[in-house]
LUMBA-581511 format. One record per residue (C-alpha): residue in one letter; x, y, z. Coordinates in pm, 1 decimal. Layout:
<pts>
<pt 'a'; <X; Y; Z>> ...
</pts>
This chain:
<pts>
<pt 'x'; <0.0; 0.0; 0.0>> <pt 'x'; <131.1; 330.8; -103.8>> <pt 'x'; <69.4; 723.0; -126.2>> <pt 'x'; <70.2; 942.7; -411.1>> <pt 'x'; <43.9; 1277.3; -462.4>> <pt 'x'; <-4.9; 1422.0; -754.8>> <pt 'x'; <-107.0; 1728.5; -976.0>> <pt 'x'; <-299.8; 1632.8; -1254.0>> <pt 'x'; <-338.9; 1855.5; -1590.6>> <pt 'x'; <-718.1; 1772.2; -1764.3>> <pt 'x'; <-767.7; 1852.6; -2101.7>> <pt 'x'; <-422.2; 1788.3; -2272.9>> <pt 'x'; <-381.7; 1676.8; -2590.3>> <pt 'x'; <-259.5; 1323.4; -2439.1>> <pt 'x'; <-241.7; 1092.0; -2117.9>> <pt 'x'; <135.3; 1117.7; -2001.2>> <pt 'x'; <296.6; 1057.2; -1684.6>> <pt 'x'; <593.2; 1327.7; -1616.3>> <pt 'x'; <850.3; 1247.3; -1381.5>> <pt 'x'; <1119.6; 1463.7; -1201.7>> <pt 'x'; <1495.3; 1399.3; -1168.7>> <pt 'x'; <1443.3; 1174.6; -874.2>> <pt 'x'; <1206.5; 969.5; -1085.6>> <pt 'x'; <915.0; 1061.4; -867.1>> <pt 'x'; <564.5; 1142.6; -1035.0>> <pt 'x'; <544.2; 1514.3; -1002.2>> <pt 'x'; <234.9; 1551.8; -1288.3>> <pt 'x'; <1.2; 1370.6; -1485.4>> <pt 'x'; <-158.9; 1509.2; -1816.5>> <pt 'x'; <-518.3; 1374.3; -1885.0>> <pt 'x'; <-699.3; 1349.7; -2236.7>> <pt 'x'; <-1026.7; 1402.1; -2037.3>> <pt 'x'; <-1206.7; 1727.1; -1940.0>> <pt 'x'; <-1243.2; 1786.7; -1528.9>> <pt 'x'; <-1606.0; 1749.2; -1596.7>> <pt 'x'; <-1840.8; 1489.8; -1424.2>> <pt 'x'; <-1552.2; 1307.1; -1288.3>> <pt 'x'; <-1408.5; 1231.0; -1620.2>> <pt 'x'; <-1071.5; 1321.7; -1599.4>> <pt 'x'; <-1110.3; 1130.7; -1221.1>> <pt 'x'; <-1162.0; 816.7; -1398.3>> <pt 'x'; <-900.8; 857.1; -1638.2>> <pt 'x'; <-610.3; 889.1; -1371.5>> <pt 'x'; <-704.4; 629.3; -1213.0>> <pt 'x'; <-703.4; 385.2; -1512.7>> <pt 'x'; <-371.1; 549.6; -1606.2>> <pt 'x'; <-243.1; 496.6; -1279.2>> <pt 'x'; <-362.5; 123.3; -1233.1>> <pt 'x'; <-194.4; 67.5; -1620.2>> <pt 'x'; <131.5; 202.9; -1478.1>> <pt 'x'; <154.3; 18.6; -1135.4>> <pt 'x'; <-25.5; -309.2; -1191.9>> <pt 'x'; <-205.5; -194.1; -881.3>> <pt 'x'; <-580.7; -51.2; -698.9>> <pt 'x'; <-583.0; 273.9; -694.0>> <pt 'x'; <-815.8; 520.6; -572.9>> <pt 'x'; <-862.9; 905.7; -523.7>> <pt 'x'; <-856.9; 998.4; -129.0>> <pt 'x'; <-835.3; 1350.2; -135.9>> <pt 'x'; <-876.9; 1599.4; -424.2>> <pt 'x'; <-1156.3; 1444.5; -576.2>> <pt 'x'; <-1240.1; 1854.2; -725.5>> <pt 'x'; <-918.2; 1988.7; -750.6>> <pt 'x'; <-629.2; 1961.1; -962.6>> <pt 'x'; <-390.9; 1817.4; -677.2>> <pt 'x'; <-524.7; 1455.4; -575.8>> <pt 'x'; <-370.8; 1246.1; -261.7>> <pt 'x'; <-433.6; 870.6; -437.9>> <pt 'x'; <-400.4; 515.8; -249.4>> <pt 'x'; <-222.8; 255.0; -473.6>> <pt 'x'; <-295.3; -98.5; -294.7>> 
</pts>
């Protein structure tokens, strides 16, 4: 069971994960519009393609800047 946090991007032109120099997830662009929780159920089929893993949204479930449980 992990934590990440995350700022995600809606509305770009493509789903992409962007990492820093540490290799850390600092951003995630989404192909889906922050509307009706689109761009909610996006990241976390991104995130569950990238990890093998659950994930789920814990905090930030309006905002840009999501707190997500990868189990």
């Amino acid at each position: 069971m992990s934590l990440l946090e995350v700022n995600i991007i809606p509305n770009s032109n493509e789903n992409k994960i962007i990492f820093n120099e540490k290799n850390e997830i600092t951003k995630i662009k989404i192909n889906k519009p922050a509307v009706d929780g689109k761009a909610n159920k996006e990241l976390i089929k991104i995130l569950e393609k990238h990890f093998n893993l659950k994930a789920r949204i814990l905090k930030g479930f309006s905002g840009k800047k999501k707190l997500i449980l990868l189990e």
